[in-house]
C-alpha atoms as a printed R data frame, in Angstrom:
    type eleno elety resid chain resno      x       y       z
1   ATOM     1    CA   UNK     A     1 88.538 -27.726 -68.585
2   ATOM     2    CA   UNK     A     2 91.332 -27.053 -71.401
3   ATOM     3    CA   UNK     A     3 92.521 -23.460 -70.989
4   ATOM     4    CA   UNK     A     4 92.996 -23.177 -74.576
5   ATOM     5    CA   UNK     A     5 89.062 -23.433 -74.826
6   ATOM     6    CA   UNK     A     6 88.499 -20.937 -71.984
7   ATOM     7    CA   UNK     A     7 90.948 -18.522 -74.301
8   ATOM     8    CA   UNK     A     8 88.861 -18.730 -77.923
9   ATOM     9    CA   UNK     A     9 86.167 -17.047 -78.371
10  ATOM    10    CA   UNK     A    10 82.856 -19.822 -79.046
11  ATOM    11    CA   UNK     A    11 79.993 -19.523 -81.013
12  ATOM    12    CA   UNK     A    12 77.348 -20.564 -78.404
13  ATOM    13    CA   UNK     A    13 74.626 -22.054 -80.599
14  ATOM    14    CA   UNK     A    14 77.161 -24.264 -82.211
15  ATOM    15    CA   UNK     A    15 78.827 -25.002 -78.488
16  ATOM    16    CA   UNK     A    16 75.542 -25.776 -76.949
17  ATOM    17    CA   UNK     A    17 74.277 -27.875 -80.448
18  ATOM    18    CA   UNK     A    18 77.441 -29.653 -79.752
19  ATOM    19    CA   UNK     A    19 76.825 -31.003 -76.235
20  ATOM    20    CA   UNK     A    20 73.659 -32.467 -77.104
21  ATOM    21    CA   UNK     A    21 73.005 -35.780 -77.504
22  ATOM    22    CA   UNK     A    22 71.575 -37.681 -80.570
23  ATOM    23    CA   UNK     A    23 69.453 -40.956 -79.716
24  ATOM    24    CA   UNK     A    24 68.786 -42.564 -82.914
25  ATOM    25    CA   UNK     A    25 65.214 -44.842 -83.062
26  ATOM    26    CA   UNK     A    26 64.227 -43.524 -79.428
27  ATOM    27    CA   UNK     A    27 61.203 -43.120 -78.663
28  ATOM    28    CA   UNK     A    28 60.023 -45.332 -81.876
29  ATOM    29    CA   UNK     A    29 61.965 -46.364 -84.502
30  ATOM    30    CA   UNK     A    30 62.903 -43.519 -87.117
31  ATOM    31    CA   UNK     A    31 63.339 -41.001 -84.758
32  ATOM    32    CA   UNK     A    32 66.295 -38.833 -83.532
33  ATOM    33    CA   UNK     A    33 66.361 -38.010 -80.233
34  ATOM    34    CA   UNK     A    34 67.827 -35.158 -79.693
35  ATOM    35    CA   UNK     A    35 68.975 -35.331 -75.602
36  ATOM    36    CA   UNK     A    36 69.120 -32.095 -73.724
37  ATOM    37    CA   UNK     A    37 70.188 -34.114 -70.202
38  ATOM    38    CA   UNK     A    38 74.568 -33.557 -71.620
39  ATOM    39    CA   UNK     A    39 74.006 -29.662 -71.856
40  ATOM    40    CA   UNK     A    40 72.185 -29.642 -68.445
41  ATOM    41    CA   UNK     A    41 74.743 -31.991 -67.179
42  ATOM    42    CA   UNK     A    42 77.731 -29.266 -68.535
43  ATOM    43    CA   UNK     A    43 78.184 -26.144 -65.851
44  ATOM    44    CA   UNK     A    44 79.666 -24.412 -68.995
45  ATOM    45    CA   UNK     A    45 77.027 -25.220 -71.631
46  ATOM    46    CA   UNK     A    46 74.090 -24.762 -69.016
47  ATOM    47    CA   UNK     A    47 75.263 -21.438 -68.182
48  ATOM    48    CA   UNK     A    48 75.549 -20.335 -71.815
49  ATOM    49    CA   UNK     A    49 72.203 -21.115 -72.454
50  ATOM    50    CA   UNK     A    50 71.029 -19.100 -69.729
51  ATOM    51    CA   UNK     A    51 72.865 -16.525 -70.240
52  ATOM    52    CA   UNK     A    52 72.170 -16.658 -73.870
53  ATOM    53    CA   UNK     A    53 68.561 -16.270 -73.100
54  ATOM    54    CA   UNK     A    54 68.967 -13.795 -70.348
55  ATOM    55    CA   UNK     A    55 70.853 -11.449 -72.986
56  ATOM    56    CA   UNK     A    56 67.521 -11.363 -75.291
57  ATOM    57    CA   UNK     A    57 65.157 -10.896 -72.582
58  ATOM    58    CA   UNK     A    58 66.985  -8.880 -70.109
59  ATOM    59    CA   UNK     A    59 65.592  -5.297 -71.662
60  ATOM    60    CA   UNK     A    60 61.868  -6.780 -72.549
61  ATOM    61    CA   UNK     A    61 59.525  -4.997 -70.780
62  ATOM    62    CA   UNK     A    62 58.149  -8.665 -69.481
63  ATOM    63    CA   UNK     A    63 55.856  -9.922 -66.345
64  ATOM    64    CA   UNK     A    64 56.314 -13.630 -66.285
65  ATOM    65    CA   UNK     A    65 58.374 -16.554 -67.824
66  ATOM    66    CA   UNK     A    66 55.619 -19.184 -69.012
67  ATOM    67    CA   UNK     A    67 57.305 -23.398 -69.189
68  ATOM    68    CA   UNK     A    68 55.567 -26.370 -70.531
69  ATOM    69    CA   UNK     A    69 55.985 -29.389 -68.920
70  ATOM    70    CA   UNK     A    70 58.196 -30.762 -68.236
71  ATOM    71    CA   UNK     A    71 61.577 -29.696 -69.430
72  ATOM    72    CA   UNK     A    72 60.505 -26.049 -69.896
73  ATOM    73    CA   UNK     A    73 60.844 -26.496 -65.907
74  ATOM    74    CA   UNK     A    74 64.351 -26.613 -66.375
75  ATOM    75    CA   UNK     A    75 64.817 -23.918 -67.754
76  ATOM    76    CA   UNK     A    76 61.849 -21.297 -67.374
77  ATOM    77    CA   UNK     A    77 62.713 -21.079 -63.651
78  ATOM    78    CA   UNK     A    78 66.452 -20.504 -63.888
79  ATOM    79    CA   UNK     A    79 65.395 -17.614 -66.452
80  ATOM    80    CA   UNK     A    80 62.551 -16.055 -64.485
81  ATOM    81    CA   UNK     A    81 65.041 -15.618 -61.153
82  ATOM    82    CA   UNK     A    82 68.081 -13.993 -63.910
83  ATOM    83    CA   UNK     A    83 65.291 -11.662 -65.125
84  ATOM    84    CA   UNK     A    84 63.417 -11.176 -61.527
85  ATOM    85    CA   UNK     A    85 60.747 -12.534 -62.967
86  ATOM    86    CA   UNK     A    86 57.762 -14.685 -62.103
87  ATOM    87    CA   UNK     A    87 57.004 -17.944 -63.113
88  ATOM    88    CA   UNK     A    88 54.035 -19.944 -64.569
89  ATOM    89    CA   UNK     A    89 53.799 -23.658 -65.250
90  ATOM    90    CA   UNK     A    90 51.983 -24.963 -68.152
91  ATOM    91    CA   UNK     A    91 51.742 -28.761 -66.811
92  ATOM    92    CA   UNK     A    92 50.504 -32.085 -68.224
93  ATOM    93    CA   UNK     A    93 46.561 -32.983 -67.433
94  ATOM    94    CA   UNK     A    94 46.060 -33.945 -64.268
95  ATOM    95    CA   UNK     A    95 48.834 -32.279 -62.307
96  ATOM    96    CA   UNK     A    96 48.102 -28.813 -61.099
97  ATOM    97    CA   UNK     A    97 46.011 -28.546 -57.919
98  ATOM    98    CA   UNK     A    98 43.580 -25.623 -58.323
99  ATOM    99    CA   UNK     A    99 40.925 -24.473 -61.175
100 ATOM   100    CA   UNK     A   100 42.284 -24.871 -64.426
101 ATOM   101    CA   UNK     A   101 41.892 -24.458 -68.303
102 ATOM   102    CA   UNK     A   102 42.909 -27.045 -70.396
103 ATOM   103    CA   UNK     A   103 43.844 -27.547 -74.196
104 ATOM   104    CA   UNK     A   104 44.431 -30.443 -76.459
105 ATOM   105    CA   UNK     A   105 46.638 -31.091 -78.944
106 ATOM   106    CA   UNK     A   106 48.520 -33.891 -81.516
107 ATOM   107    CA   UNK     A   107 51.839 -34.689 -80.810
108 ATOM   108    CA   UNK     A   108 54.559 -35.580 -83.157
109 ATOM   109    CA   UNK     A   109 53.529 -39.610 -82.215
110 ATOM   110    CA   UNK     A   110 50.066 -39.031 -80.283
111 ATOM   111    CA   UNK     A   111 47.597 -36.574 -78.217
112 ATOM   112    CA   UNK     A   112 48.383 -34.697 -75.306
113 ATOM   113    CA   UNK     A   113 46.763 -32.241 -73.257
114 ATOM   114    CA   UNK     A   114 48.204 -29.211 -71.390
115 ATOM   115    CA   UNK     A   115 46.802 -27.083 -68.106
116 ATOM   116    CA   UNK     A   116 47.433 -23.872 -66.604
117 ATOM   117    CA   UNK     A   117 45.988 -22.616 -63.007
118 ATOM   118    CA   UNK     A   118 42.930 -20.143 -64.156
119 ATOM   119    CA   UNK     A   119 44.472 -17.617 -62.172
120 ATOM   120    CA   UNK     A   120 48.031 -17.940 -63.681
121 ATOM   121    CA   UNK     A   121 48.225 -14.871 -64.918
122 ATOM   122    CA   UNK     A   122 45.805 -11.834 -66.114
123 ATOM   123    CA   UNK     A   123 44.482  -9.682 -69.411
124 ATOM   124    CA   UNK     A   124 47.757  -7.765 -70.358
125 ATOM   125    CA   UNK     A   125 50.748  -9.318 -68.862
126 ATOM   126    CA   UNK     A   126 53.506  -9.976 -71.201
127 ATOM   127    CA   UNK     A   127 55.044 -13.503 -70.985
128 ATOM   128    CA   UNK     A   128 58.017 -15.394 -72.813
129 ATOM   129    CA   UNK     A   129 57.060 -19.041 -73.410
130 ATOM   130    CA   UNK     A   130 59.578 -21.455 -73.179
131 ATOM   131    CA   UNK     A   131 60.193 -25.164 -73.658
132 ATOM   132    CA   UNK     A   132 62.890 -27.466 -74.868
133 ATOM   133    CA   UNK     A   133 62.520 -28.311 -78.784
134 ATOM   134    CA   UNK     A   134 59.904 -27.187 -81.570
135 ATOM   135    CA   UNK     A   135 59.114 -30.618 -83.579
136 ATOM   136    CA   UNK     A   136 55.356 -30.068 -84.691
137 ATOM   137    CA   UNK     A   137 54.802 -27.162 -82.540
138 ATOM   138    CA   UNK     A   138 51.685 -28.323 -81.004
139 ATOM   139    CA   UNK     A   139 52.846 -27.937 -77.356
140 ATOM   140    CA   UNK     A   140 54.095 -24.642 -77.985
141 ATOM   141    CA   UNK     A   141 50.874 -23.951 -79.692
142 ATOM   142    CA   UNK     A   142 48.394 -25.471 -76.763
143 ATOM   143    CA   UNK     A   143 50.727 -23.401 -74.604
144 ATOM   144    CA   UNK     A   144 49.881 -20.144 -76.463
145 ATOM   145    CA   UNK     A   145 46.460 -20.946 -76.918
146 ATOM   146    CA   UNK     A   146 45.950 -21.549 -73.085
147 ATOM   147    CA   UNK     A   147 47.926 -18.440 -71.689
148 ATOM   148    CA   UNK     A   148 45.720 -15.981 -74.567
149 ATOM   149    CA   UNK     A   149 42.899 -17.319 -73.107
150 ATOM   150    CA   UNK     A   150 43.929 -16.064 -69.975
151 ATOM   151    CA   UNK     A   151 43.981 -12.451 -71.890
152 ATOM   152    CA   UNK     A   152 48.080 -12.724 -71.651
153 ATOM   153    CA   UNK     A   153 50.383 -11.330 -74.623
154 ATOM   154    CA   UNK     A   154 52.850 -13.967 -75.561
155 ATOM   155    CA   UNK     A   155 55.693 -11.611 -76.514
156 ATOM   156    CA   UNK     A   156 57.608 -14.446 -77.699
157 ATOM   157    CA   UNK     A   157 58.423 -18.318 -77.549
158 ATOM   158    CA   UNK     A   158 62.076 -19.745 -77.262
159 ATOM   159    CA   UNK     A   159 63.400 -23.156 -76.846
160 ATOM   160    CA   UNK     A   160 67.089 -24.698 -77.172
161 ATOM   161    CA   UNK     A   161 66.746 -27.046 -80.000
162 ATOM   162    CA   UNK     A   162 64.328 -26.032 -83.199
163 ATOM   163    CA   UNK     A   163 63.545 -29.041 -85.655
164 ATOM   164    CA   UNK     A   164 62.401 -27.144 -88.889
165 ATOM   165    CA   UNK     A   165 62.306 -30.118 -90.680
166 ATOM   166    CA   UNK     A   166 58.761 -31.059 -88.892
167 ATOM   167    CA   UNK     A   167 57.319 -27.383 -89.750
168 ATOM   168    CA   UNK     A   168 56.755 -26.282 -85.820
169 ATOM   169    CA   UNK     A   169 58.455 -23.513 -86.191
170 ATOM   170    CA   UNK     A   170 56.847 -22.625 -89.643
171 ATOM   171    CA   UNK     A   171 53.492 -23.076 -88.066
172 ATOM   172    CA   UNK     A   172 54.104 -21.026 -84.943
173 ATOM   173    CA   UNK     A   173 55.697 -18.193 -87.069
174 ATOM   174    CA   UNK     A   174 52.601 -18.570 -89.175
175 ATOM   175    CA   UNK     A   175 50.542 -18.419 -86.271
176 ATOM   176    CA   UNK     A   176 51.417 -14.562 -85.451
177 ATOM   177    CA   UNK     A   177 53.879 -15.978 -82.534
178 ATOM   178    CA   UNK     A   178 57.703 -14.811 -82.829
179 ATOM   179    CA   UNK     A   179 60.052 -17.539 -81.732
180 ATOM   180    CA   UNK     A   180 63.914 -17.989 -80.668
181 ATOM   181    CA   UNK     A   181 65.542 -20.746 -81.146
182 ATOM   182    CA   UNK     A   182 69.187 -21.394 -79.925
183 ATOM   183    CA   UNK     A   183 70.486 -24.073 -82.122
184 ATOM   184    CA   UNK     A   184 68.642 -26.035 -85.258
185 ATOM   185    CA   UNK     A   185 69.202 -29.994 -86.240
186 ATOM   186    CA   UNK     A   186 68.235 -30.652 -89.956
187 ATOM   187    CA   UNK     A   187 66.045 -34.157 -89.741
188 ATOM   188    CA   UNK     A   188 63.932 -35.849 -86.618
């Protein structure tokens, strides 16, 4: 690691923005992947995210850290332990073990549907949602839907990478949810 970079002080959206990768016509053609595995990959960039997120939560009065699947795993854990938190995964259908409650959503390119254990959580805890990227919003969404119908207050949803050019983050906003976002691409 240069020293001179260890000496300046860094703007950590634009750091972390930098280290991720672009995957151009991935999953279909037309779309730009944007590739989280280089910042998770970076022991610097990983631990400014964290700590990025850790800094806005770290006074919330807050009972649990909520992740969709699957890379809301990645970080909604790491978070949780910082804050001394627990932790709840929202997973794909068809994963989690016990009673559940489901919802359905569209995708950017197709359907999906989300779970959550029915005893995830209960009427008045406060949870942060989080998850990689808002495209569309609709996992986000299913994810809020799902943990209100629990009786939970979402106090707010973050994720790394917000795509405002899909309207996600308009929607959610819309929607009555406040949402963090560390770093913005213009485009897919």
């Amino acid at each position: 690691m240069s020293s001179v970079l260890l000496n300046q002080a860094i703007d950590p959206a634009e750091f972390l923005k930098q280290t991720i990768r672009t995957v151009p016509d991935w999953p279909k053609p037309g779309i730009m992947f944007r590739d989280i595995t280089p910042l998770f990959q970076n022991r610097r960039a990983l631990r400014i995210l964290i700590d990025v997120m850790v800094q806005r939560y770290i006074d919330s009065d807050l009972d649990y850290i909520a992740g969709l699947d699957a890379r809301g795993f990645i970080i909604g854990p790491i978070l949780a332990y910082e804050l001394s938190l627990g932790f709840i995964p929202i997973r794909k259908q068809g994963k989690l073990p016990f009673e559940t409650v489901s919802e359905s959503y569209q995708l950017e390119y197709g359907h999906a549907t989300v779970e959550i254990h029915a005893d995830a959580c209960k009427p008045g805890d406060r949870i942060v949602l989080v998850d990689d990227l808002i495209a569309t919003g609709g996992t986000m969404m299913a994810g809020k839907i799902l943990l209100e119908k629990l009786g939970a207050e979402i106090v707010e949803a973050a994720a790394i990478i917000d795509l405002p050019g899909l309207g996600g983050s308009h929607r959610l906003r819309e929607s009555g949810l406040p949402l963090f976002t560390v770093c913005e691409f213009d485009g897919e």
